[in-house]
Biopython code that builds the backbone (N, CA, C, O; Angstrom):
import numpy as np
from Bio.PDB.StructureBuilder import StructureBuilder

atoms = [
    (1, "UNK", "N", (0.819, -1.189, 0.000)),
    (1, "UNK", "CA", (0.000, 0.000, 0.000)),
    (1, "UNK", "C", (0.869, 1.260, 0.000)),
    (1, "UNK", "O", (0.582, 2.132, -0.821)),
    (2, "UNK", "N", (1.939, 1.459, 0.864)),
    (2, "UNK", "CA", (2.671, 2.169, 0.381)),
    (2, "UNK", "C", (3.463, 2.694, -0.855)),
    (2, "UNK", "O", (3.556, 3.889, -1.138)),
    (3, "UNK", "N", (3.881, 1.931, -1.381)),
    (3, "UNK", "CA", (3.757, 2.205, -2.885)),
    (3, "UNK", "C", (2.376, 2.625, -3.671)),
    (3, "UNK", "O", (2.315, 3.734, -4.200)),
    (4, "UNK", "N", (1.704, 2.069, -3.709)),
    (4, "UNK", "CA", (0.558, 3.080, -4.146)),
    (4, "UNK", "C", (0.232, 4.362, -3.491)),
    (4, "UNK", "O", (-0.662, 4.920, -4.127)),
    (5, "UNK", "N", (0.523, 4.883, -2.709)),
    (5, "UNK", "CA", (0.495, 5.946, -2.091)),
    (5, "UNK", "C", (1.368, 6.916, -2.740)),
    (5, "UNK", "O", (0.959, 7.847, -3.433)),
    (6, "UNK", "N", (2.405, 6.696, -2.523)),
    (6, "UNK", "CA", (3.730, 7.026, -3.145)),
    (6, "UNK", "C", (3.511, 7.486, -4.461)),
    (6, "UNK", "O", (3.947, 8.580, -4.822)),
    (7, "UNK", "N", (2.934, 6.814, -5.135)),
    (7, "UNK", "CA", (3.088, 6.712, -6.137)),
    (7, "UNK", "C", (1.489, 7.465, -6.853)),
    (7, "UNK", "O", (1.297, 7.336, -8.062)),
    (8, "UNK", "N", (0.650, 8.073, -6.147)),
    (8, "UNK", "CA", (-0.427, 9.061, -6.517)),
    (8, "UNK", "C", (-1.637, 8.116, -6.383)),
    (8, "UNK", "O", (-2.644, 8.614, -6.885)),
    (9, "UNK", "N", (-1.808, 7.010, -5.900)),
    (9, "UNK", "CA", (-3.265, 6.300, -5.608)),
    (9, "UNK", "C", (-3.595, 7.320, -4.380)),
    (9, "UNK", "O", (-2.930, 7.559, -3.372)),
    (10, "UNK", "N", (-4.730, 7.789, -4.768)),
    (10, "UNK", "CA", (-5.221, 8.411, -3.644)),
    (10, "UNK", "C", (-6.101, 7.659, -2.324)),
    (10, "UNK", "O", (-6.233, 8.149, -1.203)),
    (11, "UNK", "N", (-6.610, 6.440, -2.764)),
    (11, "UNK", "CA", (-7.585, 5.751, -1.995)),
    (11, "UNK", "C", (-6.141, 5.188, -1.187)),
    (11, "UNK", "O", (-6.178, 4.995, 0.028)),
    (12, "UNK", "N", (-5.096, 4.990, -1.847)),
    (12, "UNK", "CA", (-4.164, 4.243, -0.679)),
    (12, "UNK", "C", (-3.693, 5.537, -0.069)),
    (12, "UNK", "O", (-3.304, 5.184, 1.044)),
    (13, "UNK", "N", (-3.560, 6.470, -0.142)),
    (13, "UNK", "CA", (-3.251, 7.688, 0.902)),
    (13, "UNK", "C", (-4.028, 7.790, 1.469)),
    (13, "UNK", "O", (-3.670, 8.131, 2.596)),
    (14, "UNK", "N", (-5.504, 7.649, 1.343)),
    (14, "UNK", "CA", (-6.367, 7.771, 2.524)),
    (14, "UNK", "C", (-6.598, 6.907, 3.387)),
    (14, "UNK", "O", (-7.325, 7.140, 4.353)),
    (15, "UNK", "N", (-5.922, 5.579, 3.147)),
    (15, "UNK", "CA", (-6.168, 4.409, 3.959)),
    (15, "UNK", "C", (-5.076, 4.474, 4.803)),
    (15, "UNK", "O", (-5.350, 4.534, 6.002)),
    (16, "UNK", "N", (-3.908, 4.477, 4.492)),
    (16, "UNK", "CA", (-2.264, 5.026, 4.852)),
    (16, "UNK", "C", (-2.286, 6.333, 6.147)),
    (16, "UNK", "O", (-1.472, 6.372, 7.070)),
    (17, "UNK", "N", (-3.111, 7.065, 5.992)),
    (17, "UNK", "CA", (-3.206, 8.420, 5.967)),
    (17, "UNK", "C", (-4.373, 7.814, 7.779)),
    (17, "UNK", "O", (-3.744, 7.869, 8.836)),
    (18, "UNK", "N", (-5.308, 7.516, 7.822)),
    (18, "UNK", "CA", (-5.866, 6.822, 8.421)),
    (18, "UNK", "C", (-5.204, 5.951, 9.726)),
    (18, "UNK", "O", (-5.268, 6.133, 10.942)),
    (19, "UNK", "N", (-4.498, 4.855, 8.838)),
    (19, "UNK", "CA", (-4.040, 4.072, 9.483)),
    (19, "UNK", "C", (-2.661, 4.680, 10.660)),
    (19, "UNK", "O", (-2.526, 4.377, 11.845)),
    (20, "UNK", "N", (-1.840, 5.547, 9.867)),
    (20, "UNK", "CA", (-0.748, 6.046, 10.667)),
    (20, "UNK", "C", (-1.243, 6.995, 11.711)),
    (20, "UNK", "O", (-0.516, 7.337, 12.644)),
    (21, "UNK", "N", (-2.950, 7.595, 11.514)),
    (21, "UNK", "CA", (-2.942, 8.057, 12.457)),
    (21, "UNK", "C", (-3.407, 7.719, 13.760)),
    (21, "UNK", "O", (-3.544, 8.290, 14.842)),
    (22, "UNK", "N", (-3.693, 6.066, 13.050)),
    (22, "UNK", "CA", (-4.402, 5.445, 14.562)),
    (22, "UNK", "C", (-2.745, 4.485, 15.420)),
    (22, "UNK", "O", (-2.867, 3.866, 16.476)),
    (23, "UNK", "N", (-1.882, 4.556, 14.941)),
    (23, "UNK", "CA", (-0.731, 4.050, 15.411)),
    (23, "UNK", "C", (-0.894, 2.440, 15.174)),
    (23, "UNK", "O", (-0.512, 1.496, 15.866)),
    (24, "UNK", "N", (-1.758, 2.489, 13.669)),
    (24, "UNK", "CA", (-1.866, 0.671, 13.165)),
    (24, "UNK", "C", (-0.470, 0.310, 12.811)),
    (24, "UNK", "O", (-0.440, -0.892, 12.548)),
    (25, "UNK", "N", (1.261, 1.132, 12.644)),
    (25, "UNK", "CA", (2.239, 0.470, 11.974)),
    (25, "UNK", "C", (2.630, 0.638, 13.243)),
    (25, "UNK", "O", (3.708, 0.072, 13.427)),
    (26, "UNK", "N", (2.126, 1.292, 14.406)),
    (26, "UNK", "CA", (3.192, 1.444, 15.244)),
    (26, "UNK", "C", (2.878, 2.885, 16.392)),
    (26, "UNK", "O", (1.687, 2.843, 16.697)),
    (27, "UNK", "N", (3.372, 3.722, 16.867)),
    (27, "UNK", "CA", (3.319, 4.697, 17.604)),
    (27, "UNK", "C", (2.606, 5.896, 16.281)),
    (27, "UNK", "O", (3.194, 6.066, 15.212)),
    (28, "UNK", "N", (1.137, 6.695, 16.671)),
    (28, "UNK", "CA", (0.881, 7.484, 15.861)),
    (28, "UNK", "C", (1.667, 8.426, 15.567)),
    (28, "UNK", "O", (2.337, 9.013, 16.417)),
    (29, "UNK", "N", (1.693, 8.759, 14.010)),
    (29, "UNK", "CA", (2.394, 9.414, 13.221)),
    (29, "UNK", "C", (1.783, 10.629, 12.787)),
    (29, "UNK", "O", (2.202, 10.818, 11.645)),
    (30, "UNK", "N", (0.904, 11.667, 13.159)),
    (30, "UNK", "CA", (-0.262, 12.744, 12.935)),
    (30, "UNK", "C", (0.798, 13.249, 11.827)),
    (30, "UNK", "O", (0.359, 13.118, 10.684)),
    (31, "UNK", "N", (1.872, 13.703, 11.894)),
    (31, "UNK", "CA", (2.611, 14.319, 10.792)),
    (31, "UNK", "C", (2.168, 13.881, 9.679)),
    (31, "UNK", "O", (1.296, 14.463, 9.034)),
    (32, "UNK", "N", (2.725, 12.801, 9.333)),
    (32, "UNK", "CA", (2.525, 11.786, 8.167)),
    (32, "UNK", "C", (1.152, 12.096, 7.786)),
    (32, "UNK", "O", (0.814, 12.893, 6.912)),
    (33, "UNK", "N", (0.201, 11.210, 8.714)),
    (33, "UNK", "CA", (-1.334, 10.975, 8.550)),
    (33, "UNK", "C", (-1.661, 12.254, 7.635)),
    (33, "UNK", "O", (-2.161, 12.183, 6.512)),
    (34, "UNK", "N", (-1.182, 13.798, 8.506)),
    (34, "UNK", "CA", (-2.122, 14.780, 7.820)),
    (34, "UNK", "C", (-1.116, 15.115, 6.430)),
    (34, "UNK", "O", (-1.321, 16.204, 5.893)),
    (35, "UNK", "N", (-0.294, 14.432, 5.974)),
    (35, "UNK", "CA", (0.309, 14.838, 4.482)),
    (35, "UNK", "C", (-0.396, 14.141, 3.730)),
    (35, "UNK", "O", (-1.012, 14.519, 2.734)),
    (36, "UNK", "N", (-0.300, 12.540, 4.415)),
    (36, "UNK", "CA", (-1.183, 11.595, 3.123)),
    (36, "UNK", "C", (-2.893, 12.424, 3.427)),
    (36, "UNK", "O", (-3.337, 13.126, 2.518)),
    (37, "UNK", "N", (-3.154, 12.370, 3.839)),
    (37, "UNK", "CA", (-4.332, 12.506, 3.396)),
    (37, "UNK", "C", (-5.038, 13.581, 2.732)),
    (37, "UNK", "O", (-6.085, 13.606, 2.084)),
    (38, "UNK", "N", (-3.741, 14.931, 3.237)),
    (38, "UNK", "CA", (-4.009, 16.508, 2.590)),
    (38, "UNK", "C", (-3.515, 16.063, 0.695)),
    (38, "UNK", "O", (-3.918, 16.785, -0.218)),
    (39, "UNK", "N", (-2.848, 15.119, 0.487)),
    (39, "UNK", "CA", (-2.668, 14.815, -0.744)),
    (39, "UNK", "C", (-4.241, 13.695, -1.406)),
    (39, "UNK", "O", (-4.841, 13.622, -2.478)),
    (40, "UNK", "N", (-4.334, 13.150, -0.338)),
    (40, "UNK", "CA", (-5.609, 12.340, -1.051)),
    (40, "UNK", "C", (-6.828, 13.428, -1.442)),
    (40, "UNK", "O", (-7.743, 13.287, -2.254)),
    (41, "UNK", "N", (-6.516, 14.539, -0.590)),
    (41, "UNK", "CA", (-7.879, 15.566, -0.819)),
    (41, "UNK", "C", (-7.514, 16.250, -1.623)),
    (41, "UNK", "O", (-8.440, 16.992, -1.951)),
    (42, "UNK", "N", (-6.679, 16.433, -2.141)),
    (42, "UNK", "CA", (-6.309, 17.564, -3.225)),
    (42, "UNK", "C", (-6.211, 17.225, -4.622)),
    (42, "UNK", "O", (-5.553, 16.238, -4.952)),
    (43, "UNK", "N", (-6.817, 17.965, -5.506)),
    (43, "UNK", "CA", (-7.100, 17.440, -7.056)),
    (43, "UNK", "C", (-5.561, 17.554, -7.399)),
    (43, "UNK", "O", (-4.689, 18.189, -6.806)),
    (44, "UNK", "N", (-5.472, 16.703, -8.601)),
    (44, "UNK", "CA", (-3.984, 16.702, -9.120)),
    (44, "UNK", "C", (-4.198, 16.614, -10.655)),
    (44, "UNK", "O", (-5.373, 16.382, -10.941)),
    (45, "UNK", "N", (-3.253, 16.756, -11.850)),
    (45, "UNK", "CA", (-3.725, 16.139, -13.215)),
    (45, "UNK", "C", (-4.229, 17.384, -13.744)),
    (45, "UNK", "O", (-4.395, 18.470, -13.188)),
    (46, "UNK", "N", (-4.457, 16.980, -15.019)),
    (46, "UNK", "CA", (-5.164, 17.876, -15.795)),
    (46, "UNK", "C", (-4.395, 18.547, -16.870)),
    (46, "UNK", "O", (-3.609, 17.851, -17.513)),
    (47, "UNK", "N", (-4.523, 19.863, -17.164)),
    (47, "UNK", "CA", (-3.808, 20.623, -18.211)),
    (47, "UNK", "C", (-3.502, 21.910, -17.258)),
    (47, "UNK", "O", (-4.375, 22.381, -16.529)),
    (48, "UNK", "N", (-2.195, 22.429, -17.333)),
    (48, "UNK", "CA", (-1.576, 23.186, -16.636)),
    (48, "UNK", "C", (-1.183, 24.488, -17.992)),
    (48, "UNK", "O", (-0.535, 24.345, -19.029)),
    (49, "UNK", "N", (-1.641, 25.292, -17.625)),
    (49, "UNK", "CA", (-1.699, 26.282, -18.561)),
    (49, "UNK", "C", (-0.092, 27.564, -18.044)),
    (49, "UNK", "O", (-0.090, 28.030, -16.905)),
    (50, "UNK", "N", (0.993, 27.906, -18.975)),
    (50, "UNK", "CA", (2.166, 27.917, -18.392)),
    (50, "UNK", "C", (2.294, 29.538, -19.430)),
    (50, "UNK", "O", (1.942, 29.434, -20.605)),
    (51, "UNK", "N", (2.673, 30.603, -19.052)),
    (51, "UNK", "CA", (3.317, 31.682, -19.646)),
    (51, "UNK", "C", (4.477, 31.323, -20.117)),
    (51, "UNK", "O", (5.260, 30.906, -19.263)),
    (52, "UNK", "N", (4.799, 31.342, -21.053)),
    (52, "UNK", "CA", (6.502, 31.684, -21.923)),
    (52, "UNK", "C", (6.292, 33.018, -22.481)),
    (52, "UNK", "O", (5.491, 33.407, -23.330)),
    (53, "UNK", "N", (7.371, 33.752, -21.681)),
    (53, "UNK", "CA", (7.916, 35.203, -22.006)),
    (53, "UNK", "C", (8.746, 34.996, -23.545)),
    (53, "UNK", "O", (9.197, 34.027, -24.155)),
    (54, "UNK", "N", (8.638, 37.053, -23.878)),
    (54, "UNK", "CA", (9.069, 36.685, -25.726)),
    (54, "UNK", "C", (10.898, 36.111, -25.451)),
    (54, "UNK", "O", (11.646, 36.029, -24.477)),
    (55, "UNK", "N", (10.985, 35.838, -26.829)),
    (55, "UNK", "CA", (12.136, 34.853, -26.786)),
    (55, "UNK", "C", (13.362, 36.022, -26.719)),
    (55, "UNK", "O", (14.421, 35.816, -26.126)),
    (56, "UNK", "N", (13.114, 37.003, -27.269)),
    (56, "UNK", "CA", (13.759, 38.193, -27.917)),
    (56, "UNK", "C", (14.124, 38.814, -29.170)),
    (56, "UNK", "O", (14.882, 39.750, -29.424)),
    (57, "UNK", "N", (13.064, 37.718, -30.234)),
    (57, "UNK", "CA", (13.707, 37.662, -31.519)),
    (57, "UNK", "C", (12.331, 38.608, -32.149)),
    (57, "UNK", "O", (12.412, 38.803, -33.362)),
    (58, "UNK", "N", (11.496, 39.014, -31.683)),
    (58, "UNK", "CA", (10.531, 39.913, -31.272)),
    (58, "UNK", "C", (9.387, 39.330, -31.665)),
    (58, "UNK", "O", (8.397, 39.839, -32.190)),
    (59, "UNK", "N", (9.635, 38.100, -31.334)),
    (59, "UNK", "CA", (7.667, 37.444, -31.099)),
    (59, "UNK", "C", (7.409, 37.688, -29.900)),
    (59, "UNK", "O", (8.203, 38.030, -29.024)),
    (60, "UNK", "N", (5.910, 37.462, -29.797)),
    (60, "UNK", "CA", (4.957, 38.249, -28.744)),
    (60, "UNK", "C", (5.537, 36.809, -27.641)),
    (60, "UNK", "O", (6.409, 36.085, -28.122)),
    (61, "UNK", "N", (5.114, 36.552, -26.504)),
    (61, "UNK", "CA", (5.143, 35.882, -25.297)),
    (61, "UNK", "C", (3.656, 35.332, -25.393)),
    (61, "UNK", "O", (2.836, 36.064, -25.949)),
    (62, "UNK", "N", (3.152, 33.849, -24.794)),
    (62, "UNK", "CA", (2.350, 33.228, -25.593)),
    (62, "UNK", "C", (2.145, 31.856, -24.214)),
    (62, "UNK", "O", (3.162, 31.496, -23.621)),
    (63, "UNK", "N", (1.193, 31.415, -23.965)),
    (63, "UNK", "CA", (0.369, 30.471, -22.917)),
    (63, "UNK", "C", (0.476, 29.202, -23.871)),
    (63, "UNK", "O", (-0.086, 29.192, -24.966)),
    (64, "UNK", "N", (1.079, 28.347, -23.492)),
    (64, "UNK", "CA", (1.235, 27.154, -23.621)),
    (64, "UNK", "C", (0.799, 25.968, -22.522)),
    (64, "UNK", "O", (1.313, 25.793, -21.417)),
    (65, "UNK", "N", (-0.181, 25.280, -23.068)),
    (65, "UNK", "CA", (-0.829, 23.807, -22.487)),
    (65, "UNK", "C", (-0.100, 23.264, -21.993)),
    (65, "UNK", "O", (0.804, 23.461, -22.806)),
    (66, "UNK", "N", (0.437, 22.531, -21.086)),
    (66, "UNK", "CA", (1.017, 21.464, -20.239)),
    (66, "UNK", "C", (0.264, 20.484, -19.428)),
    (66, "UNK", "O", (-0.421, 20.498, -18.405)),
    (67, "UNK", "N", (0.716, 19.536, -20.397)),
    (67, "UNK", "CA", (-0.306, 18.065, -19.652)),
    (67, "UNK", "C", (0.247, 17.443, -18.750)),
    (67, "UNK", "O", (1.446, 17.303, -18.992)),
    (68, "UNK", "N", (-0.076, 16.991, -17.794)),
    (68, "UNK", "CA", (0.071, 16.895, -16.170)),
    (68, "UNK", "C", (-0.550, 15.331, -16.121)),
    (68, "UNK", "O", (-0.519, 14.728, -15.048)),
    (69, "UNK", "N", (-1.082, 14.733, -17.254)),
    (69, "UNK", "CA", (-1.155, 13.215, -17.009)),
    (69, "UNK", "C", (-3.392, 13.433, -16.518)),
    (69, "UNK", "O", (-3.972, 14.519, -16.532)),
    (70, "UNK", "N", (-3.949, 12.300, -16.233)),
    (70, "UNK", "CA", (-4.976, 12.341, -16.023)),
    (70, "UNK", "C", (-5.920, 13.288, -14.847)),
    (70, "UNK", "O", (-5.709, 12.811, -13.732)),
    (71, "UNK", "N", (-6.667, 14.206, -14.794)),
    (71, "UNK", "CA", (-7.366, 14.768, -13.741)),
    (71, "UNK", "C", (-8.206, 13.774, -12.873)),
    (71, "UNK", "O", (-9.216, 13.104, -13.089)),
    (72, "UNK", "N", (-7.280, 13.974, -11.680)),
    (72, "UNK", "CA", (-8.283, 13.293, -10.255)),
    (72, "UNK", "C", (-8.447, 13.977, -9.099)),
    (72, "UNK", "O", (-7.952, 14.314, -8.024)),
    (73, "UNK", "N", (-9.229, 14.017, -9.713)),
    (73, "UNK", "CA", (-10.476, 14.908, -8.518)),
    (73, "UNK", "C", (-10.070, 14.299, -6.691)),
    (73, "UNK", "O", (-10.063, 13.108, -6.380)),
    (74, "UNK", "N", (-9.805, 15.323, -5.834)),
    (74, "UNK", "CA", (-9.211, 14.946, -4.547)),
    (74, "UNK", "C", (-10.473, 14.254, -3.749)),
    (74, "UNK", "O", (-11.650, 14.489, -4.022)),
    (75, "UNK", "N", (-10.034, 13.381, -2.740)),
    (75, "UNK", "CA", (-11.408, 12.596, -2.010)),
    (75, "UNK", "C", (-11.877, 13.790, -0.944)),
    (75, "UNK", "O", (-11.224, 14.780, -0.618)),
    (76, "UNK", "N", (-12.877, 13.493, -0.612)),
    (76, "UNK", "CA", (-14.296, 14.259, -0.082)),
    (76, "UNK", "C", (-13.914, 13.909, 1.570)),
    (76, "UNK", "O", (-13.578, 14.583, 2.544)),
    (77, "UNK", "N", (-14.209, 12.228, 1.246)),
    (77, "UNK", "CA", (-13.975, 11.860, 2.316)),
    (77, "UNK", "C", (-12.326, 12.272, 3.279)),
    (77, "UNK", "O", (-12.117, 12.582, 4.452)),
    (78, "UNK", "N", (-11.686, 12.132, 2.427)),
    (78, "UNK", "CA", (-10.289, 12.796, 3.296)),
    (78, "UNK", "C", (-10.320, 14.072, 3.732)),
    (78, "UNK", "O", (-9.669, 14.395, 4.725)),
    (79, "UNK", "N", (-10.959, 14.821, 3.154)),
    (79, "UNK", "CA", (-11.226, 16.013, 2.997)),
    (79, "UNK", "C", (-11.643, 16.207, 4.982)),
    (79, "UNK", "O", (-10.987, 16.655, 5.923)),
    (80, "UNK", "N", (-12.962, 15.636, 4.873)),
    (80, "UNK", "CA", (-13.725, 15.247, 5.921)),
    (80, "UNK", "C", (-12.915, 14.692, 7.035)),
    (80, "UNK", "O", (-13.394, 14.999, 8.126)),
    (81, "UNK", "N", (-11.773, 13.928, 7.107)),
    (81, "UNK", "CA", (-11.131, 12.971, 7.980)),
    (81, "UNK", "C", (-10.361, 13.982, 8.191)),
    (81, "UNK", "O", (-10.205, 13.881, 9.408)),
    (82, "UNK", "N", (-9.650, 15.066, 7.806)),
    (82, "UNK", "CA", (-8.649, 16.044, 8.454)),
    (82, "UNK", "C", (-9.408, 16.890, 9.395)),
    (82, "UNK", "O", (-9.197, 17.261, 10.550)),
    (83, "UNK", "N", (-10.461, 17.102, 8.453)),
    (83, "UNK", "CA", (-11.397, 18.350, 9.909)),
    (83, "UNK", "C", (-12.670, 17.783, 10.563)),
    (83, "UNK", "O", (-13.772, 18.310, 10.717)),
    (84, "UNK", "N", (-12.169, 16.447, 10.939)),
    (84, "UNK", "CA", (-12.972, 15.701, 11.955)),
    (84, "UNK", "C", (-12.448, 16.045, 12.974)),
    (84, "UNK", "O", (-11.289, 16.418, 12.795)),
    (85, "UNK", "N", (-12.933, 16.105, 14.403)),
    (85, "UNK", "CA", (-12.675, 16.540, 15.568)),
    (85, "UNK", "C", (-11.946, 15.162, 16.541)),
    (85, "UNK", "O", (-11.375, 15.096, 17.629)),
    (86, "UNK", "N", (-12.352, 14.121, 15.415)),
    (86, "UNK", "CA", (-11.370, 12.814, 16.476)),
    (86, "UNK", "C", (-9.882, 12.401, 15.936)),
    (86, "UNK", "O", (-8.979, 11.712, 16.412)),
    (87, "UNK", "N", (-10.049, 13.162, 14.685)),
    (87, "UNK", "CA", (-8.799, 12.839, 13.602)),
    (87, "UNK", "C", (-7.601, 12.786, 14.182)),
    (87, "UNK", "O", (-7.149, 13.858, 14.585)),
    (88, "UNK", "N", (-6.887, 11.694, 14.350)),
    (88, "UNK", "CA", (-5.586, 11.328, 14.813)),
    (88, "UNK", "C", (-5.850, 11.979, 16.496)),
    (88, "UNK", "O", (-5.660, 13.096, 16.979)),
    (89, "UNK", "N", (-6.264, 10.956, 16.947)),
    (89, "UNK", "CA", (-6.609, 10.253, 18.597)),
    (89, "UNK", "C", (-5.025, 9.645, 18.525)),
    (89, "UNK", "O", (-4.200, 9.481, 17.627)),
    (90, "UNK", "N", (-5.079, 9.396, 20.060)),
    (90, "UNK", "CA", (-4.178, 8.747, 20.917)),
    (90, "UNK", "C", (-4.581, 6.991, 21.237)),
    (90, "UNK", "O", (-3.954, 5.940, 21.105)),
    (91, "UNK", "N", (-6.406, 7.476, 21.871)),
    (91, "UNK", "CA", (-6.418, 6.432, 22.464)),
    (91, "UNK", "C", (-7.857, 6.498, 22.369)),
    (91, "UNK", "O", (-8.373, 7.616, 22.364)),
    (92, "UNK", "N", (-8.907, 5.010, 22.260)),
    (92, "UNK", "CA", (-10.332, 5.201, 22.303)),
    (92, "UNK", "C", (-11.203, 5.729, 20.819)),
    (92, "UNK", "O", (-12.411, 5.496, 20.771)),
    (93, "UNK", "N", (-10.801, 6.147, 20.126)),
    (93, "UNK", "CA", (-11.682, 6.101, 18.849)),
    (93, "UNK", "C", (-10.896, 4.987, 18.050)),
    (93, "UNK", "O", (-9.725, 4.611, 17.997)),
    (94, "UNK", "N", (-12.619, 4.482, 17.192)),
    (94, "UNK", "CA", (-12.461, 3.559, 16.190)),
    (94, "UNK", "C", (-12.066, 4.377, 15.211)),
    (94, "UNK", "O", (-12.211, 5.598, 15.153)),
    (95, "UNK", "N", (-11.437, 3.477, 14.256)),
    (95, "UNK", "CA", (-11.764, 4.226, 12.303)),
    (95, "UNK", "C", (-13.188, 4.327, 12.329)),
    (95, "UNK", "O", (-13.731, 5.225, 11.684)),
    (96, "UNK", "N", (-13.871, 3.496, 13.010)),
    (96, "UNK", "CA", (-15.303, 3.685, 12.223)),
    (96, "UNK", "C", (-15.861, 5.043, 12.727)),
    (96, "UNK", "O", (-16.678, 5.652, 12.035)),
    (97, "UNK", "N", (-15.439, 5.525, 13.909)),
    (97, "UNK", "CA", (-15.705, 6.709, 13.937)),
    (97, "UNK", "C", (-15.761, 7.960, 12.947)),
    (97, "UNK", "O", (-16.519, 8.924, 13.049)),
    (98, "UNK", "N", (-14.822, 7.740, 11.993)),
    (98, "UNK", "CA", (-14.667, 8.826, 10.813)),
    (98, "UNK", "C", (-14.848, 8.288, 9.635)),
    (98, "UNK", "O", (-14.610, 9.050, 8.697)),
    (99, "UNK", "N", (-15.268, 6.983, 9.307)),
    (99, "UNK", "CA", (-16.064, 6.488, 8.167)),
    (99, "UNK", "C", (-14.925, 5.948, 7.585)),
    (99, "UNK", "O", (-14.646, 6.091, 6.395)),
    (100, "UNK", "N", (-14.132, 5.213, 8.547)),
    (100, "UNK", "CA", (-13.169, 4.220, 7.375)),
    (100, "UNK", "C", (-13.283, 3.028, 8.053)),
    (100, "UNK", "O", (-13.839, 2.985, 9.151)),
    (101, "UNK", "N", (-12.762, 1.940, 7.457)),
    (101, "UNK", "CA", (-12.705, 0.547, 7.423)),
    (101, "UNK", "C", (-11.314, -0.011, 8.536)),
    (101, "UNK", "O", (-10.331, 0.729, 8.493)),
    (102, "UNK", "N", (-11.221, -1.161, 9.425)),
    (102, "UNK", "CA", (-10.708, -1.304, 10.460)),
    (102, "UNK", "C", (-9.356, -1.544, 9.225)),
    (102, "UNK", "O", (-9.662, -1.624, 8.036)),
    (103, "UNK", "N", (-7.967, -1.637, 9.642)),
    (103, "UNK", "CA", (-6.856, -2.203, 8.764)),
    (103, "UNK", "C", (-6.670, -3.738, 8.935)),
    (103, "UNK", "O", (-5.807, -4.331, 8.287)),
]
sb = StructureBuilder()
sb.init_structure("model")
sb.init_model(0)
sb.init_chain("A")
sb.init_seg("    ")
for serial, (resi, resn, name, xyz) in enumerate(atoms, 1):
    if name == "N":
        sb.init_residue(resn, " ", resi, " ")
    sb.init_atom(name, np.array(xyz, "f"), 0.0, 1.0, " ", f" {name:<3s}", serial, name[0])
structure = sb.get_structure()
């Protein structure tokens, strides 16, 4: 799962993201937790629209397309799991408390 994380699966950053903050690999990690999951919530992809200034040879300066690979829309639910009020506990809340699945 880490590798998919890593690597832009967003459903595994939110599970990752989740899990580190309940201390499922080990002692909770809130640092971590709130990167993966501020990345699972955040859209990525798409077409990136880029200024190039004139060259100097006296053409005008001109917006060029840059493709960024597929648009994915950031999760809702992660979204939700950062500004939950139990988000990355110590001790005593379930996952199911914030609408995820046990690891």
């Amino acid at each position: 799962m880490y590798d998919r994380a890593l690597f832009g699966d967003k459903e595994a950053q939110y599970h990752l993201g989740l899990w580190l903050a309940l201390g499922a690999f080990g002692p909770p990690d809130c640092k971590a937790a709130r990167q993966l999951l501020a990345r699972a919530a955040s859209d990525e992809g798409g077409t990136l629209w880029v200024y190039s200034p004139p060259v100097g040879n006296g053409t005008a300066g001109r917006v060029i397309p840059i493709d960024n690979g597929p648009r994915q829309t950031g999760l809702t639910r992660a979204r939700d799991a950062l500004d939950h009020p139990a988000f990355c506990p110590q001790e005593g809340v379930s996952l199911s408390d914030i609408g995820a699945k046990e690891p």
